[in-house]
C-alpha positions as CSV (number, residue, x, y, z in Angstrom):
1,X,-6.1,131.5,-41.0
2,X,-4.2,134.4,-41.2
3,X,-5.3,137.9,-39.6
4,X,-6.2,139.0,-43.0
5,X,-8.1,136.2,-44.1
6,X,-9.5,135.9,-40.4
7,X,-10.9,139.5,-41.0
8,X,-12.1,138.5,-44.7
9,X,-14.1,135.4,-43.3
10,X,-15.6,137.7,-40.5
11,X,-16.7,140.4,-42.9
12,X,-18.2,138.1,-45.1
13,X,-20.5,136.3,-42.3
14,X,-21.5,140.0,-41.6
15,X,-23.0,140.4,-45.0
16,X,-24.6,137.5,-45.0
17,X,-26.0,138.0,-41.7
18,X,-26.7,141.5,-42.4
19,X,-28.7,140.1,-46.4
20,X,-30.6,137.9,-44.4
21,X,-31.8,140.6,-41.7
22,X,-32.8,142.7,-44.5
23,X,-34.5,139.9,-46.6
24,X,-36.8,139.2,-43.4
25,X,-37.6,142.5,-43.0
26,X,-38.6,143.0,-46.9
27,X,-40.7,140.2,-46.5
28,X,-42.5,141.4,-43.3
29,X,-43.4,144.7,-45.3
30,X,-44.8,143.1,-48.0
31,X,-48.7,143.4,-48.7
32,X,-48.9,139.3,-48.3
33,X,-46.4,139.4,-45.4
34,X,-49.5,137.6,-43.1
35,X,-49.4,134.9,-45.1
36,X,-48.3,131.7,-43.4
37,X,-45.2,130.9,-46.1
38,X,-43.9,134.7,-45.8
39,X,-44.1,134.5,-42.0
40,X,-41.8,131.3,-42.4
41,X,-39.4,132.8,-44.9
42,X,-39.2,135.1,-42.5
43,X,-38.9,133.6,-39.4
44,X,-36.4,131.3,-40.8
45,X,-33.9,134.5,-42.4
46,X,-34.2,136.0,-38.8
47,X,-33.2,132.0,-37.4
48,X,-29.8,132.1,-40.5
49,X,-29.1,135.6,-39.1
50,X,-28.9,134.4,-35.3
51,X,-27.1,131.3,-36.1
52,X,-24.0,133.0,-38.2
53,X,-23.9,135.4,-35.3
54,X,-23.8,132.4,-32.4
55,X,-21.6,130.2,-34.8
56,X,-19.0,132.8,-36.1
57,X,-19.0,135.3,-34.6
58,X,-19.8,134.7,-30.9
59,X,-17.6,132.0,-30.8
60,X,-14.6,134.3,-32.0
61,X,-13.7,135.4,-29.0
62,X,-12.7,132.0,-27.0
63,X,-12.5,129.5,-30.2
64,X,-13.4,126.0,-29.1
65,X,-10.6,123.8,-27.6
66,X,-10.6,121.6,-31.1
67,X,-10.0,124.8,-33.4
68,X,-7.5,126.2,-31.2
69,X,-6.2,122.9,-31.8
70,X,-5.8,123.0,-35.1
71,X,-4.8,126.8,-35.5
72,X,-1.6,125.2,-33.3
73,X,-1.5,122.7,-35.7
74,X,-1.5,124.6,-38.5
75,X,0.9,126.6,-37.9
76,X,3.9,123.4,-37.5
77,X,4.4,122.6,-41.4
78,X,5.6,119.0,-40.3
79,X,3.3,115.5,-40.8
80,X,3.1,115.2,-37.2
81,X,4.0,116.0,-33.6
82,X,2.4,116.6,-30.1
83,X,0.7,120.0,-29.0
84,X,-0.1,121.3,-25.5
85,X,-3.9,119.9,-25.7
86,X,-5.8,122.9,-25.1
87,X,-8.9,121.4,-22.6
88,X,-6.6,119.5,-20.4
89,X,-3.0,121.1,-21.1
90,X,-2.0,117.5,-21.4
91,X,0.3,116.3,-24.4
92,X,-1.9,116.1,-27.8
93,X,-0.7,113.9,-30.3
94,X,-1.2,114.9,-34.1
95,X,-0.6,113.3,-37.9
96,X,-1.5,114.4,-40.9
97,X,-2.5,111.9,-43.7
98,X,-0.1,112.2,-46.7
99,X,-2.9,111.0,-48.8
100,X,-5.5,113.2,-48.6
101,X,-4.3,116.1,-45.7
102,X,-6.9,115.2,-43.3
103,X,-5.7,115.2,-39.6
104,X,-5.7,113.1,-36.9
105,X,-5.2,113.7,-33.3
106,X,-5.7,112.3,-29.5
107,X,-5.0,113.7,-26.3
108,X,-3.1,111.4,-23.8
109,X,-5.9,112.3,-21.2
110,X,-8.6,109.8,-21.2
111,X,-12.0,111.0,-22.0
112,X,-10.6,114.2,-23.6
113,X,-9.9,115.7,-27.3
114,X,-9.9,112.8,-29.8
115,X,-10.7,113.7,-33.6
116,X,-10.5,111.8,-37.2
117,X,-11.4,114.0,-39.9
């Protein structure tokens, strides 16, 4: 992604977090908010809310060793080649199909980065 699209995606997870905050809290204020349904809906907005944070926008700050990957990856318009693997700093070979786009990748390192998507 680029910067502006990286900021775009951010912003949106915001909102979303930030509807489903608000949601739970409409729904605790509500005259049947002891109700056992309404205390789920809102348990589980407040649960949506904590997971976009954890999953997008936590994890921002050190992406993962497979989407750091496949930012390097992304950026080389070829069909394949080798990256410096991320986790191990070993060589990290890479194709991607002709047929459909999806990539494929394994580190040389036993045990480490290996992905068919």
């Amino acid at each position: 992604m680029t910067p502006r699209e990286q900021a775009a995606f951010t912003a949106g997870i915001e909102t979303a977090r930030q509807m489903a905050l608000t949601a739970a809290v409409t729904i605790k204020v509500r005259a049947d908010a002891n109700e056992v349904r309404q205390q789920a809906a809102a348990a589980a907005l407040q649960g949506l809310a904590v997971g976009l944070h954890t999953a997008f926008l936590d994890s921002q700050a050190e992406p993962e060793p497979i989407r750091r990957a496949f930012a390097a990856i992304a950026a080389d318009p070829s069909d394949s080649g080798t990256i410096e693997c991320p986790t191990c700093k070993g060589r990290l070979a890479w194709i991607r199909d002709s047929h459909n786009g999806h990539l494929h990748g394994e580190c040389e390192t036993d045990g480490c980065l290996r992905w068919m998507q």
